[in-house]
C-alpha positions in Angstrom: 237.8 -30.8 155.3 238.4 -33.7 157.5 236.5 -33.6 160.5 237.7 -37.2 162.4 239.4 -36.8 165.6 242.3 -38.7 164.8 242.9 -36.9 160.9 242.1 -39.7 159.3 238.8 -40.9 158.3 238.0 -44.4 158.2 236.2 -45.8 155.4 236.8 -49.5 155.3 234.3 -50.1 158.0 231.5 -52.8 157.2 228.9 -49.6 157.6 230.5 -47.8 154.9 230.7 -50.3 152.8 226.9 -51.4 153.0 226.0 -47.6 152.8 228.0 -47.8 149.4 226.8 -51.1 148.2 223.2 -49.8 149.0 224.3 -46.2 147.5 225.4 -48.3 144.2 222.4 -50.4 143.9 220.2 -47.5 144.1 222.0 -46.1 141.6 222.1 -49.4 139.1 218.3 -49.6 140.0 217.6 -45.8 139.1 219.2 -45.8 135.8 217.6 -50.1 135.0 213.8 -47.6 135.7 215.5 -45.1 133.0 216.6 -47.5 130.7 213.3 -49.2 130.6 210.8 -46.4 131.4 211.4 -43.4 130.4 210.9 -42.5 127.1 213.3 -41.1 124.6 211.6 -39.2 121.5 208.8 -41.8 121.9 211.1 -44.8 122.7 212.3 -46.2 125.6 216.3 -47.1 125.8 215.5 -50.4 125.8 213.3 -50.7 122.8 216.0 -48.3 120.9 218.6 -50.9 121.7 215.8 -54.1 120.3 214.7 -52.0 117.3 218.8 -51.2 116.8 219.7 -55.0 117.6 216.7 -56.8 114.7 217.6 -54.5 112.0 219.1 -56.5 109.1 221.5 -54.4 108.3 222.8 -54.4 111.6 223.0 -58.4 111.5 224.7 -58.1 108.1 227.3 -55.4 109.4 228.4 -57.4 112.4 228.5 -60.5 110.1 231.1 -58.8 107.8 233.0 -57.5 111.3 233.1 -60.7 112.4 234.8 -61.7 108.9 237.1 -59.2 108.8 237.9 -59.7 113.0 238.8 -63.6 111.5 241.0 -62.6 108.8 242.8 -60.3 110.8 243.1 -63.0 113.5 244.7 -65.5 110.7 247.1 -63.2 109.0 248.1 -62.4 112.7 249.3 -65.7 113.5 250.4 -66.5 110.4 253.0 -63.6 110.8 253.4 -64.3 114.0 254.4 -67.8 113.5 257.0 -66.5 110.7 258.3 -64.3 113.5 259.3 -67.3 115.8 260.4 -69.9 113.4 262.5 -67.7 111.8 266.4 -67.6 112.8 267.4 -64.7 115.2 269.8 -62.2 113.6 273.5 -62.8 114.3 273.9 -59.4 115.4 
């Protein structure tokens, strides 16, 4: 329910918006405290994410994505560039 006088609430004041800049920092600051404090099955996010980030086979995975990303890159423009230098049907 909408409780201001004229029916229309309005938001885009500078207050409201520092109450939700503040509102969203407190919120980026809780879950950064999370991330790096609390401890998941022994582990904290952050050292998940390091122990997830220097495992070889990790490194060797996103080597072959980034392989396969490149030859799918290349065969794009090369069909891409058949597309345009070819004639336009006469239909």
């Amino acid at each position: 329910m909408n409780w201001a006088p004229s029916g229309e609430a309005d938001y885009d004041t500078p207050a409201m918006k520092t109450a939700w800049r503040l509102f969203d920092l407190f919120t980026l600051g809780f879950a950064a405290l999370g991330f790096f404090y609390v401890p998941l099955c022994g582990r904290t996010g952050y050292e998940h994410v390091h122990a997830f980030a220097t495992n070889p086979r990790v490194r060797e995975f996103a080597a072959g994505m980034v392989d396969a990303a490149r030859q799918l890159r290349s065969e794009a423009r090369s069909r891409l560039r058949e597309v345009v230098s070819s004639p336009p049907d006469p239909d």
